[in-house]
N, C-alpha and C positions, 0 to 999 in steps of 0.2 A: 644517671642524670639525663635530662629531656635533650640537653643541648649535645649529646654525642649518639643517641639513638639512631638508628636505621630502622623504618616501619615499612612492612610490607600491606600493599592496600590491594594488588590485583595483581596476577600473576605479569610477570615482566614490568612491572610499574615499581619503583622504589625509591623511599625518602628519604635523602640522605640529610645531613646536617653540614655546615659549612662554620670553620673556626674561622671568626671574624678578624682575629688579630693576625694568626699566622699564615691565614691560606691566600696568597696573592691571588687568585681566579677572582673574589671579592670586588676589590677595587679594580681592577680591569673587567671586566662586568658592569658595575656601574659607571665606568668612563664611556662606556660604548653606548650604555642605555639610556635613549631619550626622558626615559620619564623618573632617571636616578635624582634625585636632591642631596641634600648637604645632610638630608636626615637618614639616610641609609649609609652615611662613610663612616667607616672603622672610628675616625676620628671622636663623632656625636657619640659613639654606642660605647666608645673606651672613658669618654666625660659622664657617660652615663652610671657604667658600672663605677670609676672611681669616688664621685659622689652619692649615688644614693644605693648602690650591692645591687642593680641590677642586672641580670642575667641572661644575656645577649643572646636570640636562639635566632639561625638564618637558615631554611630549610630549602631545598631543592631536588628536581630529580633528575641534576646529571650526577653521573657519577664520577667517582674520586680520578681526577687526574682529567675529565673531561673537562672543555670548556664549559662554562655555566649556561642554559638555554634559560633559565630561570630564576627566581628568587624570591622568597617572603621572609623578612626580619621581623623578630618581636624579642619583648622585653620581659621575664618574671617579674612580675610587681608582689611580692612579698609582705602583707602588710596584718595586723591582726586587729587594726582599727578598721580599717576598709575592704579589708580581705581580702585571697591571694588573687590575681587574675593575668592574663597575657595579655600583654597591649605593642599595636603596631603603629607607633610607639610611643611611649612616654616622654611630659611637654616637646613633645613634635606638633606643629600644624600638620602635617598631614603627613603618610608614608604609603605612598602607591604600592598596591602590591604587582609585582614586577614579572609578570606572568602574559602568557599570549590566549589564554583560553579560562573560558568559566569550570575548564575541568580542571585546569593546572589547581586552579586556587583551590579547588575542590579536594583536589588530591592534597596538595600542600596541609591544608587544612584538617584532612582527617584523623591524622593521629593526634592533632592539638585539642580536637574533641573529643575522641577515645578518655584521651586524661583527664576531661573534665571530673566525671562522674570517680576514678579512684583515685585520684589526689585532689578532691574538693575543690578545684577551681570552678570559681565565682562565673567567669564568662571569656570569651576570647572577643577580643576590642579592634579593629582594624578602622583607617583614615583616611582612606583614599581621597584624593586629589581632584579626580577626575569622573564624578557618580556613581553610577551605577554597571558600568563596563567591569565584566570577568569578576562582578559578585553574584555568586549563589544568593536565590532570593530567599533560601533559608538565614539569611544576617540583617538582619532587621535593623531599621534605624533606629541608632541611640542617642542622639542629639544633634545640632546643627549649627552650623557657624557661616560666616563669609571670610571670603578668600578675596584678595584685592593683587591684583596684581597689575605691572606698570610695563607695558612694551617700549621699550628704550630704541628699538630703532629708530622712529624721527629721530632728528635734529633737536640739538638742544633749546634751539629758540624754537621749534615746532612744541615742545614739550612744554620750557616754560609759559610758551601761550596756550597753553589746554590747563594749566594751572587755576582755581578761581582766584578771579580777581582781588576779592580784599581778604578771605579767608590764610592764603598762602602765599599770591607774588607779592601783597601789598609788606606781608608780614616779611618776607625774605626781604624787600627794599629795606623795610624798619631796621631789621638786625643790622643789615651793614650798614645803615647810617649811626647805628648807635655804634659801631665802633666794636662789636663782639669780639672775644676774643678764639681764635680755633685752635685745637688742638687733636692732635689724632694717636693710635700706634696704640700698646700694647702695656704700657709701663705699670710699677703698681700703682705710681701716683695718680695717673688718667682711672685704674681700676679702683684708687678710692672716693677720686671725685666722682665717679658713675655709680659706686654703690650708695655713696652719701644721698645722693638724687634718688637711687634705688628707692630706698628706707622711708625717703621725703613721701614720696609719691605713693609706694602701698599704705604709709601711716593715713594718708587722705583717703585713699579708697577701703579704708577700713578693713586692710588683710595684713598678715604677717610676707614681708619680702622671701624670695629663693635664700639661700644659705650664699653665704658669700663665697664658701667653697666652691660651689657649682660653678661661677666666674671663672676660679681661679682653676679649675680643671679645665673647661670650655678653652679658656685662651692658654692652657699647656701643652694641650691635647691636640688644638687645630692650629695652632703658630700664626702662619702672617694670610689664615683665613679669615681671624678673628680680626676684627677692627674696633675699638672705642672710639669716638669722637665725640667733644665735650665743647661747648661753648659756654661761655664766662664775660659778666661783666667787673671790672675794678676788680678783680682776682677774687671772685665768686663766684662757682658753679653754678648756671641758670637751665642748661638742658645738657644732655647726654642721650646719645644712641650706642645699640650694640649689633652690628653688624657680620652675618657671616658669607663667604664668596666661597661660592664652587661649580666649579663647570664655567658656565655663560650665565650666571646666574647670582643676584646679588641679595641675600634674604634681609631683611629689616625685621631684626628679632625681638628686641627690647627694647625701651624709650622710658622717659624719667625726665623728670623735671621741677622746677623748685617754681610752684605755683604764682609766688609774689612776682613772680616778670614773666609771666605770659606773657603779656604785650610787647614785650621785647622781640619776640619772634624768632628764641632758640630750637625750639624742634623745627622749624620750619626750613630754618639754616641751615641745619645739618642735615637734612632729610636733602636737601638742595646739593650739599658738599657730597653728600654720596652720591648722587645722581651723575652728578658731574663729574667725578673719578670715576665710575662704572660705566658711561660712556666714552669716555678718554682711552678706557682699559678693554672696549670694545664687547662690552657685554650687552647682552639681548633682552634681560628682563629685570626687571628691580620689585622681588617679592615681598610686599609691604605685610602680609603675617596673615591670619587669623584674627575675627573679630566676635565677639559673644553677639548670637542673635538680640540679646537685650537690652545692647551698648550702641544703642542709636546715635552718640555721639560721635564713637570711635568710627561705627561706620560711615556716616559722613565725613568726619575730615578725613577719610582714607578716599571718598569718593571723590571729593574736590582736589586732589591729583590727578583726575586722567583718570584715575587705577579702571581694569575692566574688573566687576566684582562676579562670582561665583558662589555656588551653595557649596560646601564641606559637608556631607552626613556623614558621621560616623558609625558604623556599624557593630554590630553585635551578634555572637552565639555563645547560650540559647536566648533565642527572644527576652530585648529587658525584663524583669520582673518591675515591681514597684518596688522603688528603692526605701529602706525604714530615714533614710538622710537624717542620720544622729550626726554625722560628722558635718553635714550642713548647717544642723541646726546649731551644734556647738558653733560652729563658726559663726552664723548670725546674733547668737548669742554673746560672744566674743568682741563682735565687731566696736562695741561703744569704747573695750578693753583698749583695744587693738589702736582704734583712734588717738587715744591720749599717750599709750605706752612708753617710757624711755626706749627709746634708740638700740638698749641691750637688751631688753626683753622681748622688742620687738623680732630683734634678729634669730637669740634665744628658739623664739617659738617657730618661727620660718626653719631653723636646722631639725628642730625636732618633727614638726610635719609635714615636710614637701616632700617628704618619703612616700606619705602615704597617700598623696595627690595624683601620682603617673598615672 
């Protein structure tokens, strides 16, 4: 199995593998490493395998019992709709790879190529954070996103006046005049009112929602990193976020909302109540996610935060091919389906193929 291999690439050079669960070098490695995220800890990669059988591979070349000088995490994506492939990693915004040179990732890299060509994998997928730094320019871009992120040092009145004016302070004033109600923490009742929203919100964007399992792994898995916070009017769920904390670092993962009170200014609220606990709690950044370069919306109201925005390319070997996108097209296909669906079929279809999405 790929994930217990040692590859020899050059004499004195060797690859070892790293057990994610048991080997504590892991997590003290990325406590030390500036550019670790919350998508490199044991915790995301044990939510991940628990939900969808993926196959957690962390390669490096120190050796057993050495400190770690290095690291590259990926995931078996396993699929025979979309076909097998390694991704670093699956729904992650991004996974630096954790290396000090274009050789490391080189070396890291080379036996996950070697396997391409005899066990048929499709391509190896990496997501860096941070361009084009210590990528071999044999990885070719494979799509593009933006990255928003929000520096929390000002002052919280510094911050809320970099906020736009009617787009988000006006909306944050609305909420609390209307009286919303807040609610935070981990319970199942906060995780049904979030899914509820969930379900609401992908039925409008015409996709099938994540499995509700995946939730319910995410917040078993990471404990009191996970946050839901849910705002309500008259004991009705109107927005919900899903929030993860690690390091100095506060990620804005998922959002939901129940369209008919927009103008009440629940996401706006809560995106505010995090802000304002994650400076209290003295953290340094508030990472508002990944945005589809096509979602001109989302990218603006991530921009009317403050957020400073970045490009995400994600990478590829070998060079993308052209994709035949059956599973797109089915899905575009779908989407009129998907729009109208009961609530269980909608869910139904999200367990059956978020598998095949990573």
């Amino acid at each position: 199995m790929l994930a217990t291999r040692s590859i020899d690439r050059e004499p004195r050079i060797t690859v070892h593998s790293v057990d994610y669960l048991r080997d504590g070098r892991w997590p003290e490695f990325l406590e030390r490493h500036h550019l670790a995220s919350v998508f490199h800890s044991r915790e995301w990669l044990e939510a991940l395998w628990r939900t969808y059988q993926y196959e957690p591979i962390i390669l490096t070349t120190s050796a057993p019992g050495k400190d770690l000088a290095n690291g590259m995490v990926f995931c078996m994506v396993r699929s025979w709709l979309t076909g097998t492939r390694i991704v670093s990693l699956p729904f992650s915004d991004h996974c630096e790879p954790l290396v000090r040179s274009e050789q490391e990732t080189e070396c890291l890299l080379s036996g996950l190529k070697d396997e391409i060509g005899v066990c048929k994998y499709k391509y190896i997928e990496i997501r860096p954070a941070t361009g084009g730094a210590n990528i071999p320019a044999e990885l070719e871009e494979a799509g593009t996103f933006c990255l928003h992120r929000l520096d929390l040092r000002p002052s919280l009145e510094e911050l809320f006046c970099g906020f736009h004016k009617s787009s988000v302070r006006q909306m944050i004033r609305r909420a609390e005049r209307e009286g919303l109600d807040y609610e935070e923490g981990r319970s199942e009742s906060l995780l049904s009112q979030f899914y509820y929203l969930t379900v609401m919100t992908r039925r409008r964007q015409q996709l099938p929602p994540p499995p509700q399992a995946w939730f319910r792994n995410l917040t078993a898995c990471m404990g009191e990193r996970v946050k839901i916070r849910v705002a309500s009017k008259n004991g009705h769920p109107v927005a919900s976020i899903l929030t993860l904390r690690y390091k100095d670092v506060l990620v804005y993962k998922y959002g939901c909302s129940d369209r008919s009170s927009f103008k009440l200014g629940g996401t706006q609220f809560l995106l505010w109540k995090a802000i304002q606990e994650a400076k209290s709690d003295g953290l340094l950044e508030f990472d508002m996610g990944r945005s589809a370069s096509d979602n001109p919306g989302l990218i603006v109201f991530k921009d009317r935060w403050g957020a400073a925005r970045s490009v995400l390319a994600y990478r590829r070997y070998p060079a993308r091919r052209p994709e035949k996108g059956a599973i797109n097209l089915g899905i575009r296909i779908a989407r009129p389906i998907f729009a109208v669906a009961p609530g269980g079929l909608l869910t139904r279809a999200g367990s059956v193929l978020y598998r095949h999405f990573g």
